[in-house]
N, C-alpha and C positions, 0 to 999 in steps of 0.2 A: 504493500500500500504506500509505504513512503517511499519506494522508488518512483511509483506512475503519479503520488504529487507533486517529487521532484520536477517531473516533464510536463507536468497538465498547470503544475501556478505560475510558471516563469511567462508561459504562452497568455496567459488571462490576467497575468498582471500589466504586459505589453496593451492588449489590449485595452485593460483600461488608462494603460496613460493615454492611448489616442482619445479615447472620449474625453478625457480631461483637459488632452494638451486644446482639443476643440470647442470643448464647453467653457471655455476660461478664457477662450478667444487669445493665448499665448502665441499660437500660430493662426494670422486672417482667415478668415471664410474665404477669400477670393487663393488662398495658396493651396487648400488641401488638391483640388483637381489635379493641378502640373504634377507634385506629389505623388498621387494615386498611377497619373499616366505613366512617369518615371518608371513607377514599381513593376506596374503590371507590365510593359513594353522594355525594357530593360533589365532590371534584377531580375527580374520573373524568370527569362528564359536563361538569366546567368546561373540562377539553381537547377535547372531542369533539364537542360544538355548534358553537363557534368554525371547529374544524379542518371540517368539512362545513360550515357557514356560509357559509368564506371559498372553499371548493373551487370551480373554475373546471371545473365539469362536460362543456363543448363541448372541452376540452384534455385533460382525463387520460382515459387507457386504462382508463377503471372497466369497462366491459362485458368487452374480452379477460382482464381481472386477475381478476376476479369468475368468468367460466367456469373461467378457469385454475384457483383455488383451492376452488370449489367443487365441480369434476368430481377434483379430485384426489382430494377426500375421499373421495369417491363410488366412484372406482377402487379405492383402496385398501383401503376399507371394504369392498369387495367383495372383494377380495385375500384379505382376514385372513378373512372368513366361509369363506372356498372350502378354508381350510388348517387349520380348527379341528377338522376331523377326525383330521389327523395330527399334531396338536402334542399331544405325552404329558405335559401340566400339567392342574391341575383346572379344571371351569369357571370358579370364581373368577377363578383365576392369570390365566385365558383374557381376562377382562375389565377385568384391568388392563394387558396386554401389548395389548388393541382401545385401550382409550383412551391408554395412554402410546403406542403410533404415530399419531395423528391430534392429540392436543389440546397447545394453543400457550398462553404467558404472553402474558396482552397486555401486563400489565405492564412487560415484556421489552422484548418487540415494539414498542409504541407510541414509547419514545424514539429506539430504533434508528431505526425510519420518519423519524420528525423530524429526528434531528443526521446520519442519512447522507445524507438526500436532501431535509431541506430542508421546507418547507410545502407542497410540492406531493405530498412523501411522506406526509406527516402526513396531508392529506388523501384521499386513499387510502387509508391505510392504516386512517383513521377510518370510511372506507365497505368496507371489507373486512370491517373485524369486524362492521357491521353484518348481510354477509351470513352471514357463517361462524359466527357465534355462534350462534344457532338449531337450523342444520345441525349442528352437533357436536354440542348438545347433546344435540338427541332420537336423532340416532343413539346415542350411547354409552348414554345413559337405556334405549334400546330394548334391546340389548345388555345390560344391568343387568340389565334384568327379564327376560330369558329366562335370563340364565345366573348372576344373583350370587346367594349365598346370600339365602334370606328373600324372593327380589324385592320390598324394599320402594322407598315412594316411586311408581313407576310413570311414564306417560307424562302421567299428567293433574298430576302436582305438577313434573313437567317444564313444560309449557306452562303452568304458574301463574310458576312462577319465571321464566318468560322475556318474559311480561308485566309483571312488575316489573322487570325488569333494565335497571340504570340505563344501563348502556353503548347496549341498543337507544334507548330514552328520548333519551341525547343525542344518538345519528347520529336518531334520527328527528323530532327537535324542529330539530336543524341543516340537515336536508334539508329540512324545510319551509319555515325563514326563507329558505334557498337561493332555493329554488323560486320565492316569493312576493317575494320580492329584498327585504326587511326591512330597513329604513336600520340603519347601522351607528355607532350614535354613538358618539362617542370613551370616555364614563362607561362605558358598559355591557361598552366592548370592553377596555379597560385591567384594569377588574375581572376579567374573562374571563382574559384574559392572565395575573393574577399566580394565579388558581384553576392554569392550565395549566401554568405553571410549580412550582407544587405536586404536579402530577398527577406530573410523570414524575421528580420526586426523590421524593416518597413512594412511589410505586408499585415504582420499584427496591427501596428498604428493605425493605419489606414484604414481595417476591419473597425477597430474602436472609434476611431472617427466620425465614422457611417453610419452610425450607430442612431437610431432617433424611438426617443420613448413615449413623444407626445402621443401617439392613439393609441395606445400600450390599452387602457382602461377602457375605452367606448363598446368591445367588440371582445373581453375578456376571455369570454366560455369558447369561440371561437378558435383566438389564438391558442387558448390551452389546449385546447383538442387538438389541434393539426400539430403543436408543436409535440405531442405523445404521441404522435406518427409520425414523426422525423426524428426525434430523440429517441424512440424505445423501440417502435416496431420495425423500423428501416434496418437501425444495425444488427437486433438479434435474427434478424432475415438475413442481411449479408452475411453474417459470422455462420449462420446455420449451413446455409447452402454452401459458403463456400469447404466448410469442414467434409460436408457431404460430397463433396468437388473432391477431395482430397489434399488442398490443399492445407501446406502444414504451419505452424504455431504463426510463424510470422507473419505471412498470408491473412493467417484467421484475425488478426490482432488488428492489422490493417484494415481489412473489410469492415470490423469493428467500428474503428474510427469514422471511415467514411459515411456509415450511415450515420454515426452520432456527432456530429461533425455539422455548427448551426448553419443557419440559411445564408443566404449569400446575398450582401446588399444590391449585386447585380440584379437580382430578381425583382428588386423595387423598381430601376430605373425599366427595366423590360415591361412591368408591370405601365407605367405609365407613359412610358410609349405606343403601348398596344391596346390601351383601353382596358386594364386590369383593375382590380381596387387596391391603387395605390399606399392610400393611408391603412388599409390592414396589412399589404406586405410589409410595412415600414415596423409593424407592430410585432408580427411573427416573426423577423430577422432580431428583433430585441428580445423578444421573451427567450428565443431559441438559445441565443447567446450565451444571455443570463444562467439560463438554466442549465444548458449546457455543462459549465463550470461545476455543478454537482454529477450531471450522468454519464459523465466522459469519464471517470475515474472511478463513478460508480461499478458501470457494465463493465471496464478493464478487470475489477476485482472480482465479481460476478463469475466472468466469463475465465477467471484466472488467466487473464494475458499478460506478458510479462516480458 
């Protein structure tokens, strides 16, 4: 237990200094965005090249980890389609309650991977999102455009966005030098390292920053609901199926994370681009967060991952 809150408070204390450093207005409202682009378009892919780079593909359980977390979505997705009949909210509401149960911070995510389980989690956990980023997105995109107000955007400015996105760029320039066995010189790999090391202390702030609790209260039962299908049901689905997969300890520990792993402030902005209800996803990416901080270390001990 005080190993995994070694690695789960250092991450949640990052976080809330970005709420802080932004609630206290220490750093302007007008700097967080260059900030956030910085992260996500640069450190971002300086950890995630390296971490697939150096991944030792014949040893980790990417295939059982990979069905695991991508047939979960796939269930679940299917779940929430099969009940959208009897849930008495609007379609919008509908669209933020599909994406706040399925969509994850990598921000979050990516350090947890690293300080709980090490570079071998890192690396996984950098070819996880390779998979799952795609899959989520055109799912909830699809979702958007059937049911958010306006349906704008659509699935063809989905598939644009997701050809530029840096995070695929770095697992897919990583997997390549992988593949191709790309000598590793010491210059190129040290630079690499100090981006990496940027990645997952900005990328926390930034998550914390994002952060908005003002409709936390209006829409309460709501949020609590969907966030007990993002927090509880998502990762003991991943962890099960992927064990079931055969995938082994670290694999399962990862899968873990990812499902309990809170929402992604990305989901608010897609939200209100597409005609979503914005002011509840702003509320589920807080509650998740929040609570988060208890069930991330909870399910770790649970599920005895270590």
């Amino acid at each position: 237990m005080s190993a995994i809150l070694l690695g789960v408070l250092p991450v949640f204390a990052m976080i809330a200094l970005g709420w802080g450093l932004k609630a206290s207005k220490f750093i302007p409202e007008a700097s967080w965005p260059p900030i956030e682009r910085l992260t996500y378009f640069v450190f971002y892919p300086g950890f995630l090249m390296p971490a697939v780079w150096n991944a030792d593909f014949s040893n980790l359980s990417a295939g059982p980890l990979g069905v695991a977390t991508v047939g979960t979505i796939l269930l679940v997705s299917l779940g929430l389609l099969a009940i959208r009949p009897v849930l008495r909210i609007s379609d919008a509401s509908y669209t933020s309650v599909f994406q706040g149960s399925l969509r994850w911070n990598t921000f979050v995510f990516l350090p947890l991977a690293a300080l709980v389980f090490g570079p071998e989690g890192a690396g996984l956990g950098a070819m996880t999102m390779g998979a799952l980023i795609p899959v989520i997105n055109v799912i909830c995109v699809l979702v958007l455009s059937k049911w958010g107000e306006g349906q704008g955007g659509g699935l063809r400015a989905a598939l644009l966005g997701l050809a530029r996105n840096p995070v695929l760029w770095g697992c897919g320039v990583g997997a390549l030098f992988n593949l191709l066995q790309v000598p590793k010189l010491p210059v190129v790999m040290s630079g690499l390292d100090l981006l990496s090391d940027a990645a997952l202390t900005m990328g926390l702030v930034v998550a914390g920053a994002g952060l908005s609790f003002a409709y936390l209260h209006s829409r309460r039962w709501l949020v609590i609901s969907v966030s007990a299908v993002k927090l509880l049901v998502l990762p003991v689905l991943m962890w099960g199926l992927c064990r079931l997969a055969g995938g082994d300890e670290t694999a399962q520990g990862v899968a873990l994370l990812v499902g309990s792993t809170p929402g992604a402030a990305a989901s608010y902005v897609l939200a209100r681009q597409m005609g979503g209800d914005a002011p509840l996803m702003a509320g589920i990416v807080a509650f998740t967060t929040v609570a988060s901080l208890v069930t991330i270390p909870l399910l770790l001990v649970v599920f005895q991952v270590n």
